[in-house]
Backbone as a printed PyTorch tensor [residue, N CA C, xyz], in Angstrom:
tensor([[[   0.8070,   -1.1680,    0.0000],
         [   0.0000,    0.0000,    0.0000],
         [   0.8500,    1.2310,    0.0000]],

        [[   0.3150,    2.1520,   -0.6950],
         [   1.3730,    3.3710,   -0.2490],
         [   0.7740,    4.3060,    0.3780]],

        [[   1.3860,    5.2100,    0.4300],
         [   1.1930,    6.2730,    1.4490],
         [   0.7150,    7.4100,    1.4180]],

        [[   0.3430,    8.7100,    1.5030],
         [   0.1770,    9.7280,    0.9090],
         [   1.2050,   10.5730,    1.1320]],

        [[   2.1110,   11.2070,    0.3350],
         [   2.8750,   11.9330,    0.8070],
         [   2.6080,   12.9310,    1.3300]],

        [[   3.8140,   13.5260,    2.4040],
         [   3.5460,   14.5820,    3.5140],
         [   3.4130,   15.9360,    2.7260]],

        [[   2.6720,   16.9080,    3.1460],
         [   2.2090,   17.8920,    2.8780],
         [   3.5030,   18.4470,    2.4960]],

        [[   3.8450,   19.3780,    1.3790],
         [   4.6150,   19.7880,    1.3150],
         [   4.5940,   21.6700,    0.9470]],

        [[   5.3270,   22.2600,    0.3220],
         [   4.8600,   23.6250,    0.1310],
         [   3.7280,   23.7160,   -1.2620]],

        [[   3.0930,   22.7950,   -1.8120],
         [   2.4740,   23.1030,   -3.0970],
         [   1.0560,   22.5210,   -2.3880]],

        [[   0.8060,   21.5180,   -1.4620],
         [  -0.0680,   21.3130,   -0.7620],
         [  -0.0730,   22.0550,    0.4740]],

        [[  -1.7470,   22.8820,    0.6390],
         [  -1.5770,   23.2020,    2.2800],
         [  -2.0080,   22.3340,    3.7400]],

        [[  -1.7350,   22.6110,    4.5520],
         [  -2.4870,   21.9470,    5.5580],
         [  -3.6410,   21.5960,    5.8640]],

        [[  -4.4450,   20.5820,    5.9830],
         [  -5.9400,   20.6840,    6.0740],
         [  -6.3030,   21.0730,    7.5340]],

        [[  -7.2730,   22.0700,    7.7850],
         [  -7.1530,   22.6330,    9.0820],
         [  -8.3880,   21.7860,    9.7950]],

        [[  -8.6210,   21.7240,   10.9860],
         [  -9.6670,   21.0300,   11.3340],
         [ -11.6470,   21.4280,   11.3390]],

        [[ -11.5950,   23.2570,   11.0700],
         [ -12.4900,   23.4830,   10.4070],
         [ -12.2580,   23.6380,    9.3260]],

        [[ -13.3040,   23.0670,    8.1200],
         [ -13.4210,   23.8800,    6.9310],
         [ -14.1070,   25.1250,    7.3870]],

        [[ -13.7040,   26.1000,    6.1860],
         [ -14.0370,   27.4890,    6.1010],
         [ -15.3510,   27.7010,    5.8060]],

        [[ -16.3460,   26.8960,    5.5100],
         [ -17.8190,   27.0430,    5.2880],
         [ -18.1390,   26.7950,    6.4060]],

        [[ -17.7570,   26.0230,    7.4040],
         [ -18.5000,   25.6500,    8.6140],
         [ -17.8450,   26.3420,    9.6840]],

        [[ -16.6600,   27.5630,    9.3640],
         [ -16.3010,   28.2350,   10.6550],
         [ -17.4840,   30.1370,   10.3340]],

        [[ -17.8970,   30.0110,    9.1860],
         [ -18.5140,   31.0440,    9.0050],
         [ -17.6170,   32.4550,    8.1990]],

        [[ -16.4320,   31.6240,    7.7140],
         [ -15.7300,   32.7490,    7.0920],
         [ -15.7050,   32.6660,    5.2710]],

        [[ -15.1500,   33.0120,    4.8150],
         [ -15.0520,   33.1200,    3.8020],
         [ -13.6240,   33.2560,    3.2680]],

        [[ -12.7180,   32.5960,    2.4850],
         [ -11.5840,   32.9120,    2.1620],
         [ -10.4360,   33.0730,    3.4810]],

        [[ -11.1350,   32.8060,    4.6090],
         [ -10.2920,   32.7320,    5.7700],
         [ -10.7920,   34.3010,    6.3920]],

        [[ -11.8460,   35.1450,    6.1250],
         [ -12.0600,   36.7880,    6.3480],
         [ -14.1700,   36.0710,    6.7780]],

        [[ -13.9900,   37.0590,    8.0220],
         [ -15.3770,   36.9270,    8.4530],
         [ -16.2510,   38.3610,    7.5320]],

        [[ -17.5120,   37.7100,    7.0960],
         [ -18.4470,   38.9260,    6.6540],
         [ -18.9900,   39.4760,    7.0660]],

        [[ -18.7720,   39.3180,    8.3870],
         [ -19.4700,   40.7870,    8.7970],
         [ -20.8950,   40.6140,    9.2850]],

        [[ -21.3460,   41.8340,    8.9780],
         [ -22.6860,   41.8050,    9.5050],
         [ -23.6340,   42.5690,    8.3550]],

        [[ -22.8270,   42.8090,    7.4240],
         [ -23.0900,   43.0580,    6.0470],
         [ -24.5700,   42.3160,    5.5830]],

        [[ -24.9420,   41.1780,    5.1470],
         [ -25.5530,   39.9880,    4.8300],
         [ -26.7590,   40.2080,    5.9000]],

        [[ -26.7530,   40.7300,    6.9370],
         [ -27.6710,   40.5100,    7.8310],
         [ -28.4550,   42.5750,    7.8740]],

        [[ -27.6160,   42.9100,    7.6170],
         [ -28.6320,   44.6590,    7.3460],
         [ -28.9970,   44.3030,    5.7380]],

        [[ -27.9890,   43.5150,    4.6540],
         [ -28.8460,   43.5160,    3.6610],
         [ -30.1850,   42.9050,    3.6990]],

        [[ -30.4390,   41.7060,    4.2170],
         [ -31.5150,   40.9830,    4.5260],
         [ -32.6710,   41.9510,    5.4210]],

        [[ -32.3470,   42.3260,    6.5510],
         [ -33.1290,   43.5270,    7.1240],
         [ -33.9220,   44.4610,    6.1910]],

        [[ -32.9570,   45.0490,    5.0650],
         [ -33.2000,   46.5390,    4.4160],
         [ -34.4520,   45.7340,    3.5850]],

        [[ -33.8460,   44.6360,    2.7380],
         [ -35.2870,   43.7880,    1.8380],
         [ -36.0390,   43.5450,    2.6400]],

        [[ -35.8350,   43.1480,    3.6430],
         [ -37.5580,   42.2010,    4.7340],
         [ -38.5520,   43.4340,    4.7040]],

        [[ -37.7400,   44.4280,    5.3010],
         [ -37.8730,   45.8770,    5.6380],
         [ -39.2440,   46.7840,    4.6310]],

        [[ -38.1160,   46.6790,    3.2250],
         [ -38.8540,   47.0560,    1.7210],
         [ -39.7920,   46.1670,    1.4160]],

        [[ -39.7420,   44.7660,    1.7460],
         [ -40.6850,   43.7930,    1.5260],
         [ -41.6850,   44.4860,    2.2320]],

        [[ -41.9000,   45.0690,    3.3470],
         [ -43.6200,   44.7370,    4.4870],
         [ -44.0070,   46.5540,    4.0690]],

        [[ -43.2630,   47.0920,    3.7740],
         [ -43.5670,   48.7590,    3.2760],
         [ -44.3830,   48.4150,    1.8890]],

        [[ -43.6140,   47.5970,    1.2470],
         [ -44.6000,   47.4600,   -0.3450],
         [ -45.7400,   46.7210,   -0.0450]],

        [[ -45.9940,   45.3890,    1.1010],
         [ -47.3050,   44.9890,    1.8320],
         [ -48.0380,   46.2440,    1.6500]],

        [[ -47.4860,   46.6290,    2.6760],
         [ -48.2860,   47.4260,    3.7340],
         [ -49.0550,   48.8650,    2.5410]],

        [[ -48.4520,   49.4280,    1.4730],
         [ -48.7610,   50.2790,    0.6080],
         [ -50.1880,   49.4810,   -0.5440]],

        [[ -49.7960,   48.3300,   -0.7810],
         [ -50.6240,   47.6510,   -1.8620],
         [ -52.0870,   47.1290,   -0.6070]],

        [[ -51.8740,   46.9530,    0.6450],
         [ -53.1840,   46.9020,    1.6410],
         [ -53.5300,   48.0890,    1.6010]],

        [[ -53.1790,   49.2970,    1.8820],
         [ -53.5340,   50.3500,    1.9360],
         [ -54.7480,   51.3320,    0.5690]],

        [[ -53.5730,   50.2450,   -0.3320],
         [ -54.2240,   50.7520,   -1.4680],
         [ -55.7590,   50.5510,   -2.0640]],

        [[ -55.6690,   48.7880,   -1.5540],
         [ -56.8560,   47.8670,   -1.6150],
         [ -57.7990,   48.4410,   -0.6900]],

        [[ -57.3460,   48.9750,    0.3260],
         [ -58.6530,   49.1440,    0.9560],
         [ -59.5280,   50.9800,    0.8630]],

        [[ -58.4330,   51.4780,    0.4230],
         [ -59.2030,   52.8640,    0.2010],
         [ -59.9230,   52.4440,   -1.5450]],

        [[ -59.3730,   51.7600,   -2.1690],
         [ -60.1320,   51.1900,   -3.4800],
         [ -61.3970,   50.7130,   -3.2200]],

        [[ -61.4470,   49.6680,   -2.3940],
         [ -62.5590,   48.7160,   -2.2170],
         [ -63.7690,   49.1110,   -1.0360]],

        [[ -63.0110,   50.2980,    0.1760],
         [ -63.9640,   50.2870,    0.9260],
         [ -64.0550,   51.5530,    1.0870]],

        [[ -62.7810,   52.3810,    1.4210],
         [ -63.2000,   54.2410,    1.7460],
         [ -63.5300,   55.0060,    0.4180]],

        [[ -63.0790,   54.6320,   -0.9970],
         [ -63.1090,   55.4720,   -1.8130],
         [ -64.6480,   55.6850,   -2.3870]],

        [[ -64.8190,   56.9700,   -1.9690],
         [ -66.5790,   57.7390,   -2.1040],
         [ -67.1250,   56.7150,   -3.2400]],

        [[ -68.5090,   56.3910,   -3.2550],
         [ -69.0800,   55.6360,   -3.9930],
         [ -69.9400,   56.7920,   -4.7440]],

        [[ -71.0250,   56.3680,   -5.8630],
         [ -72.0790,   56.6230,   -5.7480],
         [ -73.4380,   56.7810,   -4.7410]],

        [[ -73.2880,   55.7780,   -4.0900],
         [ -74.3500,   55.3970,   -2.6620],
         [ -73.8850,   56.6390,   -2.0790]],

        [[ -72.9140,   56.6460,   -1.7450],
         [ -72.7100,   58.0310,   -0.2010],
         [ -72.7160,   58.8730,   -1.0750]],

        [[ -72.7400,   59.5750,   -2.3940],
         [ -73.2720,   60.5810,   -2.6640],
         [ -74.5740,   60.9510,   -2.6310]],

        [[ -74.9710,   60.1000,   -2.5460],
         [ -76.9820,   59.9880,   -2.8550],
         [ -77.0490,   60.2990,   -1.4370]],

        [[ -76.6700,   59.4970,   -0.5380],
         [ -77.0310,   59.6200,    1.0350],
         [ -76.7020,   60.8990,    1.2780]],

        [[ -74.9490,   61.5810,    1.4530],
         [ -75.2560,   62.8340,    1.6800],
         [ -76.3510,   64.0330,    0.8680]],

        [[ -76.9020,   63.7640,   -0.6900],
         [ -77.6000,   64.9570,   -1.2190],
         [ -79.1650,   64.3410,    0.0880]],

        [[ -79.2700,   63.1280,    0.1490],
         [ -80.5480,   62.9570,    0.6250],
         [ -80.4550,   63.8950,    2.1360]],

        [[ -79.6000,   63.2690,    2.7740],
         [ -79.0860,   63.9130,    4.5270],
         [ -79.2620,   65.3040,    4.2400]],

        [[ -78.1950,   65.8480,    3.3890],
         [ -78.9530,   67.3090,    3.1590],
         [ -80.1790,   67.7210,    3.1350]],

        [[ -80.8900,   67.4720,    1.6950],
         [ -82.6020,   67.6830,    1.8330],
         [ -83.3190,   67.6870,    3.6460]],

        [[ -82.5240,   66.9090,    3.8530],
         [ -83.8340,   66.2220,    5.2780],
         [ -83.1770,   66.6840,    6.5850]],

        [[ -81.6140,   67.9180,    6.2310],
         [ -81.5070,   68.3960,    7.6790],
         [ -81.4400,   70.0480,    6.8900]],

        [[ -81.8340,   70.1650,    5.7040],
         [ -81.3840,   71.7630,    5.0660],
         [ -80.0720,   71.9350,    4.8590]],

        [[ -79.5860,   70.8830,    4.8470],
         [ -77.8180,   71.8060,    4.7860],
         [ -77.9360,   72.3280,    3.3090]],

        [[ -77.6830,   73.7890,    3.0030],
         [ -77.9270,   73.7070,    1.8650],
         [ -76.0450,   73.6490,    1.3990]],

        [[ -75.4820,   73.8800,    1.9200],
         [ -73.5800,   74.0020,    1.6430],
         [ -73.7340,   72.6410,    1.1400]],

        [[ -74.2660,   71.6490,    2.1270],
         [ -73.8580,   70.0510,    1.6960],
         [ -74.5180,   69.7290,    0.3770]],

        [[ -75.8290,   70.0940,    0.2020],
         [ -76.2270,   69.5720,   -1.3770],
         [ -75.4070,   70.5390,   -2.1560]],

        [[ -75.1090,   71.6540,   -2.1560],
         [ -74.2430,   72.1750,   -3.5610],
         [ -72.6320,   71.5040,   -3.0590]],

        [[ -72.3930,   71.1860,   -2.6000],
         [ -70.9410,   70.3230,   -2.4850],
         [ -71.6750,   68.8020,   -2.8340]],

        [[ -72.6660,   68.2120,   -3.2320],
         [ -72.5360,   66.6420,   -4.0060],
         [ -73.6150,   67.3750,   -5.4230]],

        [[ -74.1850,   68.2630,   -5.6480],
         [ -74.8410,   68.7970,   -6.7390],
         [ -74.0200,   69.4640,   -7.9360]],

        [[ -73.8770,   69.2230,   -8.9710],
         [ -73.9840,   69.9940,  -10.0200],
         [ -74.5150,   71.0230,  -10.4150]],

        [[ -73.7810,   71.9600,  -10.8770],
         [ -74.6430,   73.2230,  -11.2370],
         [ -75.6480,   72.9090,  -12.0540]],

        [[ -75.7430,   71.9730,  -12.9580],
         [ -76.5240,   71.6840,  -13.5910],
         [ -78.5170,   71.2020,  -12.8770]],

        [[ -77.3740,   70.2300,  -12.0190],
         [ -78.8370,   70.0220,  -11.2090],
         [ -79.3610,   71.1610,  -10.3970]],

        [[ -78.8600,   71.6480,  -10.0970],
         [ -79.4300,   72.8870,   -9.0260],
         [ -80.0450,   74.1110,   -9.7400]],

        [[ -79.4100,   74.2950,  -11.1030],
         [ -79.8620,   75.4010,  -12.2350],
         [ -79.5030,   76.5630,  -11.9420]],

        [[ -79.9670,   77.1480,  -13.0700],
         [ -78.8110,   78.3850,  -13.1440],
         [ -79.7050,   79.5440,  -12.0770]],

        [[ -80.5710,   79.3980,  -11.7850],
         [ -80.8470,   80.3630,  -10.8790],
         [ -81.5480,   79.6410,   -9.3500]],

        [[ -80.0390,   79.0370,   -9.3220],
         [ -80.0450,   78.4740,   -7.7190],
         [ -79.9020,   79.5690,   -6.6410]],

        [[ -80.3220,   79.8070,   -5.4980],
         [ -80.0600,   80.2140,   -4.2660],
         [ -80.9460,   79.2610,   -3.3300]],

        [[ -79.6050,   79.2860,   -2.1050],
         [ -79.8640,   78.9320,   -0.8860],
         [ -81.1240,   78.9130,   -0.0620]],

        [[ -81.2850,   80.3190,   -0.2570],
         [ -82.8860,   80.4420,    0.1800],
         [ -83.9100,   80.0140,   -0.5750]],

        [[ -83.7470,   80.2930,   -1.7400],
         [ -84.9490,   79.4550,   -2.5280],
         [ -85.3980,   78.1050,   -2.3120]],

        [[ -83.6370,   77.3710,   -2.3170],
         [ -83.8590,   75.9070,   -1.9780],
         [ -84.5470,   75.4050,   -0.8270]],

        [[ -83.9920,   76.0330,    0.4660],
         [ -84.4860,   75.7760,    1.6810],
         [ -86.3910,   76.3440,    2.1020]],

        [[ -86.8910,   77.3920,    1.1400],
         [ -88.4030,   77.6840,    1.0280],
         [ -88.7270,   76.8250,    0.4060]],

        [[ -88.3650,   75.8460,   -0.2070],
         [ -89.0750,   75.0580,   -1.3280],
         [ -88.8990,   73.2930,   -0.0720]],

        [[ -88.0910,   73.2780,    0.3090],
         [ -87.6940,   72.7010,    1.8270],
         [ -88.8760,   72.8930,    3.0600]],

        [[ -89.0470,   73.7960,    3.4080],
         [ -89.8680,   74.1600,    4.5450],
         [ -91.2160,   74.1940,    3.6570]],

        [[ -91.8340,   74.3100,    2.6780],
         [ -93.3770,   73.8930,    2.4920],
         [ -93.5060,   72.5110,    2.3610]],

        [[ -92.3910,   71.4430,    1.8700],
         [ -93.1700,   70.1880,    2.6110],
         [ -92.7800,   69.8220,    4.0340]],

        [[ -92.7430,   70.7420,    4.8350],
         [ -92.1450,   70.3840,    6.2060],
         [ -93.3250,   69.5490,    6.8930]],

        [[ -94.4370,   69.2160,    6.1740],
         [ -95.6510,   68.7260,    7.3970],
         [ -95.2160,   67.2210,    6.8560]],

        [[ -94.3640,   66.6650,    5.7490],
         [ -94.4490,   65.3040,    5.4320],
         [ -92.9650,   64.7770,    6.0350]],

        [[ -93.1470,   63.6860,    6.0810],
         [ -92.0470,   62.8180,    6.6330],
         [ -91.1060,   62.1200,    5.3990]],

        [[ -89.6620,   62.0280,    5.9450],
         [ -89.5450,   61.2420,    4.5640],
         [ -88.1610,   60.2370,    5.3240]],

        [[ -88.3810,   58.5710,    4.2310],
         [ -87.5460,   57.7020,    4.5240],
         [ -86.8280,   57.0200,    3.7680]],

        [[ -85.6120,   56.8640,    3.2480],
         [ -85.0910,   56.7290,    1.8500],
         [ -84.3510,   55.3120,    2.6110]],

        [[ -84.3140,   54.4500,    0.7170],
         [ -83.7520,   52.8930,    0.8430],
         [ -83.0210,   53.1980,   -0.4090]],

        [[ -81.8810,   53.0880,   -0.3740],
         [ -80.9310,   53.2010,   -1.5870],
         [ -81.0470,   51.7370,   -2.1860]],

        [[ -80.8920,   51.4750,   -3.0670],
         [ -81.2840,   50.1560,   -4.2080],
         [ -80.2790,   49.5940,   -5.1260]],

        [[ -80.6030,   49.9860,   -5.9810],
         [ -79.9240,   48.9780,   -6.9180],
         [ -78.8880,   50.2980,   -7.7010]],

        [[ -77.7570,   50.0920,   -7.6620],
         [ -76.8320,   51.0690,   -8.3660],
         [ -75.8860,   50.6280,   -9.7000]],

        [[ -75.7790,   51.1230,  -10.8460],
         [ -75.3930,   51.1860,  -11.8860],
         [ -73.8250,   52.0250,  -12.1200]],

        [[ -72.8750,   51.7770,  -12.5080],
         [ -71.3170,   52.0470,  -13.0260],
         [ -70.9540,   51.8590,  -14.4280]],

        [[ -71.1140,   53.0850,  -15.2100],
         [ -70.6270,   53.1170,  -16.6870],
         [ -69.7970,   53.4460,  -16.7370]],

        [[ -68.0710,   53.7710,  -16.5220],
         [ -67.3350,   54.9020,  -16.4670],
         [ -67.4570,   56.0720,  -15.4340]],

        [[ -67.5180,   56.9580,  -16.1590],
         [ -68.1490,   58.2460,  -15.1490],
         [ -69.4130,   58.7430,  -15.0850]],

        [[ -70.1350,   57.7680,  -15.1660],
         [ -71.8780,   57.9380,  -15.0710],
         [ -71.9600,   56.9900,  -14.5340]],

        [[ -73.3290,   57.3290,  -13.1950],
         [ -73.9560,   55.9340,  -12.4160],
         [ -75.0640,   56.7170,  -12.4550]],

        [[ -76.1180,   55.4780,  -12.0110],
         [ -77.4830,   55.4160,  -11.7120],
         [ -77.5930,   54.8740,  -10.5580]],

        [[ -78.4320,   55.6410,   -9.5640],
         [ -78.7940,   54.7950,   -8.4090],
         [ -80.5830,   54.9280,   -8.0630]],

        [[ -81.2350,   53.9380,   -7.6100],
         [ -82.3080,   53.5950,   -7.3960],
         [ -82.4500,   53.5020,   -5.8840]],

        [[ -83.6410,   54.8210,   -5.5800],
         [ -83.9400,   55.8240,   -4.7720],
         [ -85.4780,   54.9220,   -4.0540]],

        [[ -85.8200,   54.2550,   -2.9610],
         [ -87.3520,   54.3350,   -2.9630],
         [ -87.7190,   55.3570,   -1.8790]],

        [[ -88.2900,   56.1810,   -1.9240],
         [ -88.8590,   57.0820,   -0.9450],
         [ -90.3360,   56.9450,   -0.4800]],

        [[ -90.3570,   56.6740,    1.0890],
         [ -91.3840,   56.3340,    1.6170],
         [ -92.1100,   57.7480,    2.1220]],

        [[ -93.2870,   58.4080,    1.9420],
         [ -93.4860,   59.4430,    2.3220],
         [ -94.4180,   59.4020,    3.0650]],

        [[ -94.7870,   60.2400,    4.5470],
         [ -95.5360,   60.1250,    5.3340],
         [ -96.2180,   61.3330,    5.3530]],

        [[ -97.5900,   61.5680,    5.7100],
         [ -98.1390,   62.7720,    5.6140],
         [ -99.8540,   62.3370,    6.0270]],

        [[ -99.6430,   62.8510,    8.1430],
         [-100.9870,   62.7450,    8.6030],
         [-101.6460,   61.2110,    8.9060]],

        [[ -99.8560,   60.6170,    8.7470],
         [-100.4360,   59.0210,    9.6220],
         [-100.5710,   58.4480,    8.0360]],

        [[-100.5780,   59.0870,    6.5240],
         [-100.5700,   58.1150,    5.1200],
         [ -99.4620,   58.1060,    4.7800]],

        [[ -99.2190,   56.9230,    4.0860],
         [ -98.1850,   56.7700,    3.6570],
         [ -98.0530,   56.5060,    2.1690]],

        [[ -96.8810,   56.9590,    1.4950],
         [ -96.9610,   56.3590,   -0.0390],
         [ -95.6620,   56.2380,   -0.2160]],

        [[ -95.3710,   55.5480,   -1.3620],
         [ -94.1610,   55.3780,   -1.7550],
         [ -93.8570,   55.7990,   -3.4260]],

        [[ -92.1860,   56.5870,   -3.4180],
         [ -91.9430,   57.2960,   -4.3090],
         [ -90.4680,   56.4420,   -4.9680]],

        [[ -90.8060,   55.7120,   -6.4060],
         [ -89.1980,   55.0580,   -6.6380],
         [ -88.8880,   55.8620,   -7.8060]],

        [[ -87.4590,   56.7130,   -7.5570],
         [ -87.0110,   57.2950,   -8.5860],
         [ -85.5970,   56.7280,   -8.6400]],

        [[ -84.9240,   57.3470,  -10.0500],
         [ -83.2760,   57.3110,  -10.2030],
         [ -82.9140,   58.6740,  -10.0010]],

        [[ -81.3880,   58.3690,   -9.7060],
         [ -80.2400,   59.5300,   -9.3060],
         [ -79.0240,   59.5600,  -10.1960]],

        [[ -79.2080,   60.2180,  -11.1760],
         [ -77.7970,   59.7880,  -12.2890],
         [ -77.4180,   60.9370,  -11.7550]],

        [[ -75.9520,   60.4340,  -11.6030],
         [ -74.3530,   60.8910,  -11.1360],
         [ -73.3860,   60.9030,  -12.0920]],

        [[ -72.6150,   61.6420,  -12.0990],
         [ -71.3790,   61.7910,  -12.8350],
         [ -70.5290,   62.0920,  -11.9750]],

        [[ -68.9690,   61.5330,  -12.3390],
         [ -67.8650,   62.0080,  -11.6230],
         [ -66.9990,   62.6490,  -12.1940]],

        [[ -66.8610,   64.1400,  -11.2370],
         [ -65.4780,   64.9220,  -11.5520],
         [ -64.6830,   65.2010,  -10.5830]],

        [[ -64.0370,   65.4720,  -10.7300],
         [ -62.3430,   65.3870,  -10.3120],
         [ -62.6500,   64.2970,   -9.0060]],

        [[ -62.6190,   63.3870,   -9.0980],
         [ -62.9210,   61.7460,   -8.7450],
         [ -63.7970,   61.6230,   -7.6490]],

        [[ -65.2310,   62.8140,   -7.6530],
         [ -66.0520,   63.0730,   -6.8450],
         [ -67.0430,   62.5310,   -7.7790]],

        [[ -67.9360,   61.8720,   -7.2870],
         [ -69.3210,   61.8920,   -7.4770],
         [ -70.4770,   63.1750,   -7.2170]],

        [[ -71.2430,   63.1740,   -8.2280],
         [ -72.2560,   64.6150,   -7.9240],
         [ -73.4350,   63.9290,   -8.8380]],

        [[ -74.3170,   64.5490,   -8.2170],
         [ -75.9910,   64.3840,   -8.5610],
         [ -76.0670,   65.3580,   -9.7240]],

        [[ -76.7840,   64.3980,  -10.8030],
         [ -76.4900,   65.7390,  -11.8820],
         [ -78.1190,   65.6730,  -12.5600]],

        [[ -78.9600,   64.2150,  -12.1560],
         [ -80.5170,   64.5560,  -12.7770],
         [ -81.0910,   63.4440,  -11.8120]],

        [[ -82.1430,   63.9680,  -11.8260],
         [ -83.3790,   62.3250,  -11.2440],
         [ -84.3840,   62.4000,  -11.9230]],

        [[ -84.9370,   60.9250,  -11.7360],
         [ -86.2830,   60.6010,  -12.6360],
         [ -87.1280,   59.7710,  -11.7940]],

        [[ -88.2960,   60.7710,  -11.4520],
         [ -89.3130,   59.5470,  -10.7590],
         [ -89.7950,   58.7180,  -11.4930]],

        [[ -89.6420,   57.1990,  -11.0150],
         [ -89.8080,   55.9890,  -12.2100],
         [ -90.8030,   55.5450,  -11.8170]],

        [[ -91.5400,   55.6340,  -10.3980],
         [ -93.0060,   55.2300,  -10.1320],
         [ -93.3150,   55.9590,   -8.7910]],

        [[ -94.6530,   56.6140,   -8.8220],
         [ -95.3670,   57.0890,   -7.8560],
         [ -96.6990,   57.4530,   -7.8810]],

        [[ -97.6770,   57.1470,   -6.8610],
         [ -98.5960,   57.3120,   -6.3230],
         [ -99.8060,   58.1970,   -7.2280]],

        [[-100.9580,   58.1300,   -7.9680],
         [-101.6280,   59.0150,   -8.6300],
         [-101.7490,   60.1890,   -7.8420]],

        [[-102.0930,   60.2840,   -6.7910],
         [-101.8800,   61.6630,   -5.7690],
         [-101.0000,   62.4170,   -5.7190]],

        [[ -99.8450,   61.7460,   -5.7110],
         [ -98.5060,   62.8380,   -5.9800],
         [ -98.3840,   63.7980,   -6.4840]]])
């Protein structure tokens, strides 16, 4: 059998760690390098989470609908704000010879009736919606019911009331 010959200067010594399992590299430790790079990505990883949740949810749940435009023009009507209906109204809907006071006298003569709104069925074309209005009206213990639409348009990424159409109501009306 032979032997292996003794290490000489063209062979080195084999040391009793290898260099992968003492954690160095080339015989030089790395540091702590490897471990802030990993940090800085984990880091950038849960910021880009955390931006694309953020995003999803003002998309899907806070960003103004059609519905809460209808609700605030309705809330208006039924507390007078008149600031709040021309902030979800169109000039168009309100016409060219809108005032405040006019609106709110035209407000206070049906003040003896009651009113109770069910928002319905809503429509998305682009920047036109339709929403379906039923209005329950009370007046002296009677009651009737009023179903119209609310077409909306959106500008500058607001929704506004721009026409309605009563689609069924009461021969008395």
């Amino acid at each position: 059998m032979s032997t292996p010959p003794p290490p000489g200067p063209s062979q080195p010594t084999p040391s009793a760690v290898p260099p992968a399992a003492s954690g160095t590299r080339g015989g030089r430790s790395r540091g702590p390098l490897p471990w802030i790079l990993g940090g800085v990505c984990a880091l950038l990883m849960l910021l880009l989470a955390g931006a694309v949740a953020l995003g999803a949810l003002w998309f899907f749940v806070l960003r103004p609908s059609p519905q809460d435009a209808v609700e605030q023009y309705l809330e208006a009507w039924l507390s007078h704000d008149c600031a709040s209906f021309q902030e979800v109204s169109t000039e168009e809907f309100r016409g060219e010879d809108f005032s405040c006071e006019a609106w709110e006298q035209n407000i206070l003569e049906q003040s003896d009736y009651s009113f109770e709104h069910e928002i319905g069925e809503t429509r998305i074309d682009g920047d036109t919606a339709s929403v379906d209005v039923t209005e329950t009206i009370t007046l002296d213990g009677e009651t009737d019911q009023v179903e119209f639409t609310v077409d909306l348009i959106r500008q500058d990424g607001r929704w506004l009331v721009d026409s309605g159409t009563v689609t069924e109501a009461p021969d008395d009306l």
